[in-house]
C-alpha positions in Angstrom: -3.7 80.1 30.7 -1.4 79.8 27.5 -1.6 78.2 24.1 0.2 74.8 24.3 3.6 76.0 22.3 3.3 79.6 23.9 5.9 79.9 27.1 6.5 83.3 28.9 9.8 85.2 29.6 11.3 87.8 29.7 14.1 88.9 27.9 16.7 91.2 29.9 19.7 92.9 28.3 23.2 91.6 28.8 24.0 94.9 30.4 21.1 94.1 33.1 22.5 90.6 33.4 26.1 91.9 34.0 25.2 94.8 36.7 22.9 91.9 38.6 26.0 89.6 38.6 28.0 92.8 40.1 26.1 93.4 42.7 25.9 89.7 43.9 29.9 89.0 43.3 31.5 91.6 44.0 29.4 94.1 45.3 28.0 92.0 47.6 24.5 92.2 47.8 22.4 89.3 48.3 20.7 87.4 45.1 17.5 88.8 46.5 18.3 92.4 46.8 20.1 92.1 43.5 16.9 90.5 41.7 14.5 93.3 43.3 17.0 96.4 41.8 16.9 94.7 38.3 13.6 93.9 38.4 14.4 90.0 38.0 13.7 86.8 39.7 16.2 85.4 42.5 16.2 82.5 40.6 17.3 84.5 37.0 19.9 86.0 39.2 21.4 83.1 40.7 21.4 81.3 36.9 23.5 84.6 35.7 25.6 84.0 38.4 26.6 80.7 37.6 26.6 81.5 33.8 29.1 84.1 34.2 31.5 81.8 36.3 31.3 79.0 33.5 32.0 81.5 30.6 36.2 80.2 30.8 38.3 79.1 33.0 40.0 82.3 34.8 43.8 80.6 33.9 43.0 81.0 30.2 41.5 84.4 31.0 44.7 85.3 32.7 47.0 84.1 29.8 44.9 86.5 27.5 44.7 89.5 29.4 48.7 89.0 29.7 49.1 88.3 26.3 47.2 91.8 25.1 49.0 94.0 27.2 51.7 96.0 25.8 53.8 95.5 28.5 52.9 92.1 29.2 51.8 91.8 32.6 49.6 89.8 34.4 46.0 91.5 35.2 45.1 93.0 38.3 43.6 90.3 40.5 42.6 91.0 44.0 45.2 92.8 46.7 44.7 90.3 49.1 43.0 87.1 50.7 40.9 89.3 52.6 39.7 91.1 49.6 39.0 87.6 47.9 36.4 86.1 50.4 33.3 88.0 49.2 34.6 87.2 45.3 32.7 84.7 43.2 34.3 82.8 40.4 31.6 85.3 38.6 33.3 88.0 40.0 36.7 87.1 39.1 35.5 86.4 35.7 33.7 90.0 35.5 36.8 91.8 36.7 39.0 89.8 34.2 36.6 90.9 31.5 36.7 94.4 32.4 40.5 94.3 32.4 40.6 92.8 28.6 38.0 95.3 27.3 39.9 97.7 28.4 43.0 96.6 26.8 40.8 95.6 23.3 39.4 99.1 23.5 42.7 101.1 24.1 44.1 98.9 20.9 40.8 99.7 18.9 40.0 96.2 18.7 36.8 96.2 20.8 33.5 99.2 20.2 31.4 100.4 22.2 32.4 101.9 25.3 29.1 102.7 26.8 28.4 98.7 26.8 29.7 96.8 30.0 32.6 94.4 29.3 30.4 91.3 29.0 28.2 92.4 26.6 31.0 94.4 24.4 32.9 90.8 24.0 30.2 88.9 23.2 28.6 91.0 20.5 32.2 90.8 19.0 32.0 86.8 19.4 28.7 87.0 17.8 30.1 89.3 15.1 33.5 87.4 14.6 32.3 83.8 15.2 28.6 83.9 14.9 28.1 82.4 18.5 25.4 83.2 20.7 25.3 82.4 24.4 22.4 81.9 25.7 21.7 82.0 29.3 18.9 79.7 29.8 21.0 76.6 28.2 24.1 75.9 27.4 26.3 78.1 26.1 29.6 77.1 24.0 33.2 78.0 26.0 34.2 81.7 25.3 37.0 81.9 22.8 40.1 82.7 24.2 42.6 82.8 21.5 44.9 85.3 20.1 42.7 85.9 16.5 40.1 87.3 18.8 42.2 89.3 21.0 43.9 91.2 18.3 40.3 91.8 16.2 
């Protein structure tokens, strides 16, 4: 039993939360497989799922990643329909964000390379905006903007 005001959780690192949400979209293991190697709940999994699709809306996501590149072209998205059908809107998202931090890193405007996409951009949110995202509640839009972009 717990003191009234005492709840538990556990607190997993954004790096855990992003290699679940790979597995599940685009790796395509099932939420249950994916919660068992990260030694989460199905449920967690399926939240970060769905928290990593409502990040931002892949158009705006799109319009950055274009805007950053030197030679301005649109990111890689998948080849082909076929390659789309086991692709979340999580997965989309994750792929988009590993595009970007690629191009913030190669222009020096993003640090760590040893942290995965998601976590690298939003520690700089944090840093540059002071906004956290929390994954149990709701988290404010990611800020897709040229300021943040360019550091």
């Amino acid at each position: 039993m717990y003191p009234q005001d005492v709840y538990p959780h556990r607190v997993f690192q954004l790096s855990v939360v992003s290699s679940a949400v790979e597995a599940v979209a685009l790796g395509g293991e099932t939420r249950t497989a994916a919660a068992l190697a990260h030694q989460a709940s199905r449920r967690s999994v399926s939240r970060w799922v769905g928290w990593v699709g409502s990040l931002l809306d892949v158009a705006s996501l799109v319009r950055l990643c274009a805007h950053v590149d030197p030679q301005g072209h649109r990111p890689p998205l998948l080849a082909s329909r076929e390659q789309a059908e086991g692709v979340s809107g999580a997965g989309t998202i994750l792929r988009l964000l590993d595009h970007l931090a690629t191009l913030l890193r190669e222009r020096g405007a993003l640090g760590s390379q040893e942290l995965p996409a998601l976590a690298a951009i939003l520690a700089q949110q944090l840093a540059r905006f002071g906004e956290v995202w929390r994954l149990t509640g709701l988290s404010p839009p990611l800020r897709v903007d040229t300021a943040f972009a360019l550091g």
